[in-house]
MIVEXMI-682191 format. One record per residue (C-alpha): residue number from 1; residue in one letter; x, y, z. Coordinates in steps of 0.02 Angstrom, whole numbers, plus 32768, in hexadecimal, padded with zeros to 4 digits. Layout:
residues N
 num residuo east north   up
 NUM       A    X     Y    Z
...
END
This chain:
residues 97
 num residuo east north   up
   1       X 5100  315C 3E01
   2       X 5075  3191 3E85
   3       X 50EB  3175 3F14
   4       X 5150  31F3 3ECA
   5       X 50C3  325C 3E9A
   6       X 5091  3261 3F53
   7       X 514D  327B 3F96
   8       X 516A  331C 3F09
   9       X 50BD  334F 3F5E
  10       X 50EB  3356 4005
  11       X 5183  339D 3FEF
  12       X 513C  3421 3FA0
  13       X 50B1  342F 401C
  14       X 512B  3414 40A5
  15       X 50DD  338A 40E9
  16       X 5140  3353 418E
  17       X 5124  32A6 417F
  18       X 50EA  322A 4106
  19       X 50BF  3171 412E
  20       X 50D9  30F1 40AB
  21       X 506C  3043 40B5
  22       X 50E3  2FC8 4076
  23       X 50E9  2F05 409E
  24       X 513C  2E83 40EE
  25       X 514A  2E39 4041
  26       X 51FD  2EA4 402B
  27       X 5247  2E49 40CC
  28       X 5263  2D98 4070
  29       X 52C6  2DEC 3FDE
  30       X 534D  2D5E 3FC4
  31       X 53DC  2D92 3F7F
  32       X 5455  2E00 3F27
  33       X 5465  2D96 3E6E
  34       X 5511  2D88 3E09
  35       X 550A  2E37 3DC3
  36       X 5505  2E88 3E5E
  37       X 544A  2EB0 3E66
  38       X 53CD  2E9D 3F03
  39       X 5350  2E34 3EC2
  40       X 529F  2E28 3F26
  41       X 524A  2D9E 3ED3
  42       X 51B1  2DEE 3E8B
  43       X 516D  2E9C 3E2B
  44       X 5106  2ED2 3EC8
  45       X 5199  2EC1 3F49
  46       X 5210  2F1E 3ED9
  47       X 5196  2FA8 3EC7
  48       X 5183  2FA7 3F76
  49       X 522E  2F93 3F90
  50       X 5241  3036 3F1C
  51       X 51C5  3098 3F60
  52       X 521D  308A 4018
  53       X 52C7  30B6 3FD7
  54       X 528F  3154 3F79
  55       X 5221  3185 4015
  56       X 52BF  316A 4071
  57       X 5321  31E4 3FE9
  58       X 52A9  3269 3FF4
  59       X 529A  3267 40B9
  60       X 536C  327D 40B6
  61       X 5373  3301 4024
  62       X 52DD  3375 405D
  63       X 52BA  333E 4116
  64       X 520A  32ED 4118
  65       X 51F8  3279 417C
  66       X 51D2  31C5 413D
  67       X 5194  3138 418F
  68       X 5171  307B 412F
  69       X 50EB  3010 416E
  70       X 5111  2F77 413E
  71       X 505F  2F07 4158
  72       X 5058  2E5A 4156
  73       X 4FA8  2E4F 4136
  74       X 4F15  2ECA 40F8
  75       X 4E6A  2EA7 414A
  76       X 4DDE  2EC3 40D4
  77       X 4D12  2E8F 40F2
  78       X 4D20  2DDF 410B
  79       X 4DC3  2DBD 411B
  80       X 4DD9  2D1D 4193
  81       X 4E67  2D73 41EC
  82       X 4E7E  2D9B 42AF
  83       X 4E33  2E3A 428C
  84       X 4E35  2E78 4354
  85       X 4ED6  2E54 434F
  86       X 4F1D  2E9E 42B9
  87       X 4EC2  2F34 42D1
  88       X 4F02  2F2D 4390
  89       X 4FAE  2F2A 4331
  90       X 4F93  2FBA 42D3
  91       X 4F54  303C 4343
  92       X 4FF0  300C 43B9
  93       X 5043  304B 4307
  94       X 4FF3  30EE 4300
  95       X 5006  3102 43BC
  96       X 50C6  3123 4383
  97       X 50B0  3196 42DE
END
């Protein structure tokens, strides 16, 4: 619901861009079960999952422009990640928004 809270706001605002931080966590959806449904393999991919595809609805119906950042990793105070490097990765990211 607060995704599409903030995509009815900047449409209304007309907001020319809007970035989404998603995760990697929807790439490793598995399959497409016997009814014919896409299914991801947990709540927070589908919602993720969700989120993208309504981002992706609202960027083709009313022209905003929506970009997914699908992380693979958050970095919070002491967090025993490569932090240099993810947060090399990251502004490389911006660099292109």
């Amino acid at each position: 619901m607060g995704t599409a809270n903030v995509l009815e706001a900047a449409r209304r605002f007309d907001a020319k861009r809007i970035v989404f931080i998603s995760s990697t966590a929807i790439t490793n959806y598995g399959h497409i079960d016997p009814s014919g449904f896409l299914r991801t393999g947990s709540v927070y991919a589908s919602t993720k999952l969700a989120c993208e595809d309504l981002g992706l609805n609202y960027m083709h119906e009313y022209g905003n422009e929506f970009i997914a950042l699908r992380l693979s990793a958050v970095i919070s105070p002491g967090s025993t990640e490569d932090v240099e490097n993810q947060l090399k990765d990251l502004r490389s990211c911006w660099k292109g928004l």
